[in-house]
Structure formats: C-alpha cells, structure tokens
C-alpha distance (Angstrom), angle and dihedral (degrees) to the residues before:
residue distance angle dihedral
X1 . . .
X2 3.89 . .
X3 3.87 112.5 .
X4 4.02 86.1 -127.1
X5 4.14 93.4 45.9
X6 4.05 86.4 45.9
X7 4.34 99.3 52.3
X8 3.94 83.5 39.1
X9 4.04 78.3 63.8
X10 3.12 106.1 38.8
X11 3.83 81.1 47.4
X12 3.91 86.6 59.5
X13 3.92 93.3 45.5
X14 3.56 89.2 52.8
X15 3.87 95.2 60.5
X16 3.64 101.3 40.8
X17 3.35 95.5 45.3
X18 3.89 87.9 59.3
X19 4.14 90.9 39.6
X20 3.77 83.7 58.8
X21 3.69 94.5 53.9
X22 3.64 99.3 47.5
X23 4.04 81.6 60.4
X24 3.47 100.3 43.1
X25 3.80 96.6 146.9
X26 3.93 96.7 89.9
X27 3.83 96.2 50.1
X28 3.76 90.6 43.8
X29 3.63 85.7 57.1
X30 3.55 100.4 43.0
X31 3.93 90.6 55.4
X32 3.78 96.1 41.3
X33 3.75 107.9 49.3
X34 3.76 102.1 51.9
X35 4.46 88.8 56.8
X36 4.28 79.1 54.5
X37 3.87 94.2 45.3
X38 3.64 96.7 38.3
X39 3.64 85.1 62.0
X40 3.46 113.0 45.2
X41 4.21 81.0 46.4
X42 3.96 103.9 49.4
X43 4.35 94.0 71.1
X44 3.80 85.7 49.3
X45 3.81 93.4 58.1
X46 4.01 94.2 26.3
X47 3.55 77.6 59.7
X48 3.60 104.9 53.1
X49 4.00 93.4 22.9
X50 3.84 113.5 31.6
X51 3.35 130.5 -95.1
X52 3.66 99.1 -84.5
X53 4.00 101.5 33.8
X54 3.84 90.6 41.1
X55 4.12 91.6 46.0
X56 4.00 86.8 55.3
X57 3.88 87.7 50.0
X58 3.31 94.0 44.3
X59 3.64 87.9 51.9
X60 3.58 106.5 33.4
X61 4.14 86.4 46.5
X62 3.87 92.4 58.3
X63 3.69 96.5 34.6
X64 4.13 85.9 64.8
X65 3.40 102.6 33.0
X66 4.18 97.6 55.5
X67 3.67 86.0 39.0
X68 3.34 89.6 65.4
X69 3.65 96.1 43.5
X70 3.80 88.9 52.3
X71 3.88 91.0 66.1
X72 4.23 90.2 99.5
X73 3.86 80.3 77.4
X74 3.44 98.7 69.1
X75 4.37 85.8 28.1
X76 3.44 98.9 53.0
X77 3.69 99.5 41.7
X78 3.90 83.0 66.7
X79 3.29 106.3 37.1
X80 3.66 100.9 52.5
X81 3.83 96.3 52.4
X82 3.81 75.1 53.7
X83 3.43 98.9 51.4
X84 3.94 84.9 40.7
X85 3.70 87.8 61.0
X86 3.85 88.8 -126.5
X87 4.13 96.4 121.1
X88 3.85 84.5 75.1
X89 3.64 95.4 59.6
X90 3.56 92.1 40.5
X91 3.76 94.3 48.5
X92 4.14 80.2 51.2
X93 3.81 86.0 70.6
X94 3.65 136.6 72.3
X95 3.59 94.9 -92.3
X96 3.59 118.0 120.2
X97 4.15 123.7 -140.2
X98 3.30 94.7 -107.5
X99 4.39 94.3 48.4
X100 4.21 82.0 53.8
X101 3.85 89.7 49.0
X102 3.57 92.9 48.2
X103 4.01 101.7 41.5
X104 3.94 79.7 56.6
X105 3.96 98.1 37.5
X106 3.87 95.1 53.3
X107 4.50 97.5 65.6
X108 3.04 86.7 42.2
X109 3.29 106.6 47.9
X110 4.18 82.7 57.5
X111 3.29 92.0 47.3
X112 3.66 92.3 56.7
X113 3.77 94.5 43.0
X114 3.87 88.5 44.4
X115 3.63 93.4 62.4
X116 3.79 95.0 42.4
X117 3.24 81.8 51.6
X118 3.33 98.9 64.2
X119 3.52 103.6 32.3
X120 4.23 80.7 68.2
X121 3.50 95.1 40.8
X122 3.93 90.1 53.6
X123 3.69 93.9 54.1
X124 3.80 93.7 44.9
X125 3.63 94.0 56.5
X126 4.03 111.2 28.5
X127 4.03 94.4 24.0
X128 3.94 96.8 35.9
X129 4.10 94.1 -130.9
X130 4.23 103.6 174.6
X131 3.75 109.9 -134.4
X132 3.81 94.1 -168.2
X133 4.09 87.3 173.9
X134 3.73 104.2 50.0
X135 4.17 83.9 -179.7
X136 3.38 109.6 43.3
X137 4.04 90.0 48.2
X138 4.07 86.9 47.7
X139 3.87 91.8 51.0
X140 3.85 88.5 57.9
X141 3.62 92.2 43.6
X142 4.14 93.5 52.2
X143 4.76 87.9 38.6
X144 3.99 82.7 50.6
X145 4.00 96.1 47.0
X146 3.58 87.6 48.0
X147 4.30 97.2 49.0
X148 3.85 84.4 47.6
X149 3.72 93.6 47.4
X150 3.95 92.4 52.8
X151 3.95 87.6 40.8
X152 3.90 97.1 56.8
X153 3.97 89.2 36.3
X154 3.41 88.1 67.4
X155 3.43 98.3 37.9
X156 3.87 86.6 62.6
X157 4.07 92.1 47.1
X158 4.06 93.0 50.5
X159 4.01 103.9 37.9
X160 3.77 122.0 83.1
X161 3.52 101.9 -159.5
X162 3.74 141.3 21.1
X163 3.55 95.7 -113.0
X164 3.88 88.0 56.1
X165 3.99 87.8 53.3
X166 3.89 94.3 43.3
X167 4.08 87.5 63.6
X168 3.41 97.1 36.3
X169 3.95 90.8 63.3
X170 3.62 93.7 29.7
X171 3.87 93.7 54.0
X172 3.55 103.9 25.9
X173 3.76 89.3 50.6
X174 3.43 101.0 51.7
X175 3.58 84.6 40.8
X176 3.81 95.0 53.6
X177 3.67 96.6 42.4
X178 3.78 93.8 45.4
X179 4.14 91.8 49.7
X180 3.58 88.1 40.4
X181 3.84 92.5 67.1
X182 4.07 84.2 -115.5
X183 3.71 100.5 139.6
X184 4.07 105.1 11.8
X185 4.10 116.4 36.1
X186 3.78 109.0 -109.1
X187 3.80 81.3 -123.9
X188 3.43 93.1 72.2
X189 4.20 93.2 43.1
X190 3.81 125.7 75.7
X191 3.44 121.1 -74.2
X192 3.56 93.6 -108.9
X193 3.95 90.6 72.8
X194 3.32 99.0 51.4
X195 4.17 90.0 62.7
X196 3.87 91.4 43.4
X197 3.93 92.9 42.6
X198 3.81 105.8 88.4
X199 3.77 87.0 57.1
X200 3.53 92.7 66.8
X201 4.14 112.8 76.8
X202 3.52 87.6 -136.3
X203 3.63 99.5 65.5
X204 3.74 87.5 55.5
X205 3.78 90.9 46.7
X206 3.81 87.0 55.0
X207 3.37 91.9 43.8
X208 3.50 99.0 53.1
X209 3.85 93.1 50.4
X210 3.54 97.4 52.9
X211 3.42 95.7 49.4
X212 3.42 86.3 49.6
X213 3.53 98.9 52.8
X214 3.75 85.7 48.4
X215 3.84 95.6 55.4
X216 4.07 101.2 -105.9
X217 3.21 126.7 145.0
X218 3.49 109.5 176.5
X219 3.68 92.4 60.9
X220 3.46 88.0 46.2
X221 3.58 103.5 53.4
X222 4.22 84.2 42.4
X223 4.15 87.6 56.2
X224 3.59 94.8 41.3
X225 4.09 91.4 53.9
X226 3.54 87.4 49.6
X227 3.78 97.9 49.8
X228 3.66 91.9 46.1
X229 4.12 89.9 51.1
X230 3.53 86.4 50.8
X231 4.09 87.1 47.9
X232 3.84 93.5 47.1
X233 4.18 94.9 44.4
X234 3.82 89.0 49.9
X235 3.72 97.6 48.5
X236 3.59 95.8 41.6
X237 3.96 90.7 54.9
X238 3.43 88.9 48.5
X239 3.48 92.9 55.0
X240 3.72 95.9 49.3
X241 3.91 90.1 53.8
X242 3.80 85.2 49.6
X243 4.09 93.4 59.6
X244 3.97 88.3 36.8
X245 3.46 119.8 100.1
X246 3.85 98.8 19.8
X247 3.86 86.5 -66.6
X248 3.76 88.8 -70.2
X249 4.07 93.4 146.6
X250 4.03 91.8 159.1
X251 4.14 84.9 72.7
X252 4.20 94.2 50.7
C-alpha cells in the first residue's frame, strides 16, 4: 500500500473509531444482551439436549443470531455520513471507494469480533463450553466477521433511511439466524428449511462453529470459503454502488 493511500487510512480509522464512541449505546447493547439471553436460554436446551450439546446450542444459537442483529454497526456508520451529506465531500477528495470502505470496515470489523468475542469467552468461563480447537473455532469467528462486515456495508450503501436499515437487520437477522438453524436445529423445523437453509449465511455460520467446536476441519474450511464468498460478493457490490452515480451516495 502507498505510504500516502495508508495515513489517508489510518486518517479514516482515526475518526470513526471516535464517531463510534461518541455513540456508544448500540455497541454496548450489542455486547450486553446476548451474556443475558444466553442465560435464560442454555437450561431450556440443557434440558431438552444435555448439558454439553444443549450449552453449544445455546451458544452457537445466540452467537449467530446477535451477530446478525449487530450488522447496523457497520450500516449505520455509512448511512448516516450519508444522510449527513458528508460522502459528497469525502468523495471530493483523493480518497478512493475502496479507502472510504475500509476506514469504515476496520472498527467495525473489531467491534464485531469484540462481541463474538465475548459471547465465547462468556460461555467458556461461567457456562464451561470446551473449545478443544482454539484455531479452527477462531477461523470461523474472523470468516463470519468478515461476511457480516460485507453484509452491513452494503446495507449502508443501498438503504435510504435509518428506519429502512433498522428492519433490514432486525428482520433479516432474525430471519437469517432462524433459517440458518441458528437458534432451533433444522431437525426439529419443517423439511422445507432444511433445503432453503444453506442459502442463508447463518446456517453456514452455525455450521462452521459446530464443527468447530467438534474438531472438523473439513467442514470448517468448507464454511469458512463460503463466508468469505459471501464477504467478497457483498463488498464488491458495495463498492460498485460507491463509484456509481458519480459517487453521489446522498441520491441512492
């Protein structure tokens, strides 16, 4: 990377990372609520599971599902410089689309990570999850940061408003994560899931972190590729729709 293109970055980095902290309130959520739901949820699948199989589900089901919902960090820090009509004036600069996606991508990308993060690091200590393969389950975590990073990117290109983005993650999360097999085994849904359920990221985000639990590779190296397609498609749509329309992302 040029030495000019890379302090223009870290330039970018800089500022959203403080933007983000002036806001805290959605990240605090986002980290909070799945250690309270993961709670109340583990007896109910300990009880119908076993205490080790119904901890993972427990885990693995919340892990997805407020993943998802934590897409409006990566959506929101977009759209409201949108809304804010400051893409225009940073367009008017020598930054390139994809130096704007990254200074953006890169908190949130933490952030996302960070609360994965914890939501594993919870279960490992107070719930007494095994993670026999610290590596495989850490690949996952990184392949499943980077799908939902190129998912709420271009959420925050194609929305117009933040109500718009607000059901798109709330819906489409829960939607994802529920299709996925996330928080009920797609044994125990209708058939009809089951054959609809790989197109869903969140089936292979589930899939990938039970078989990494589990000690798998294969499966894990098949989720992962997936995960990162679904990363590269997103951002590279994005992208387009950045250099489309002279830039002009206000008028999307």
């Amino acid at each position: 990377m040029p030495r000019e293109s890379a302090a223009r970055l870290r330039v970018l980095i800089r500022h959203n990372v403080l933007l983000m902290a002036r806001e805290p309130g959605p990240l605090l959520s986002r980290m909070i609520l799945p250690l309270v739901f993961i709670t109340l949820l583990r007896p109910l699948y300990t009880a119908g599971q076993g205490e080790r199989a119904g901890t993972e589900q427990a885990v693995v089901g919340t892990l997805v599902t407020f993943s998802l919902l934590a897409l409006g960090i990566s959506g929101s820090a977009i759209l409201t410089e949108r809304l804010g009509r400051t893409w225009d004036r940073l367009r008017s600069t020598a930054l390139r689309p994809a130096e704007l996606l990254a200074g953006k991508a890169v908190p949130a990308f933490i952030a996302l990570l960070a609360q994965q993060s914890l939501i594993v690091g919870f279960a490992v200590c107070a719930l007494g999850l095994p993670v026999p393969h610290p590596f495989l389950l850490l690949g996952v975590l990184l392949s499943w940061s980077c799908a939902l990073l190129g998912l709420g990117t271009l959420l925050g290109v194609a929305v117009r408003t933040l109500g718009a983005l607000s059901a798109a993650y709330d819906i489409g999360g829960m939607l994802l994560s529920s299709v996925g097999g996330a928080l009920v085994p797609l044994a125990s849904l209708p058939a009809w899931v089951a054959d609809v359920a790989p197109a869903s990221p969140g089936y292979w985000a589930a899939r990938g972190l039970r078989a990494a639990l589990a000690g798998d590779p294969r499966i894990v190296g098949e989720s992962c590729g997936t995960l990162l397609g679904v990363a590269l498609v997103c951002g590279t749509v994005a992208s387009v729709r950045l250099r489309g329309r002279g830039g002009r992302l206000a008028a999307l």
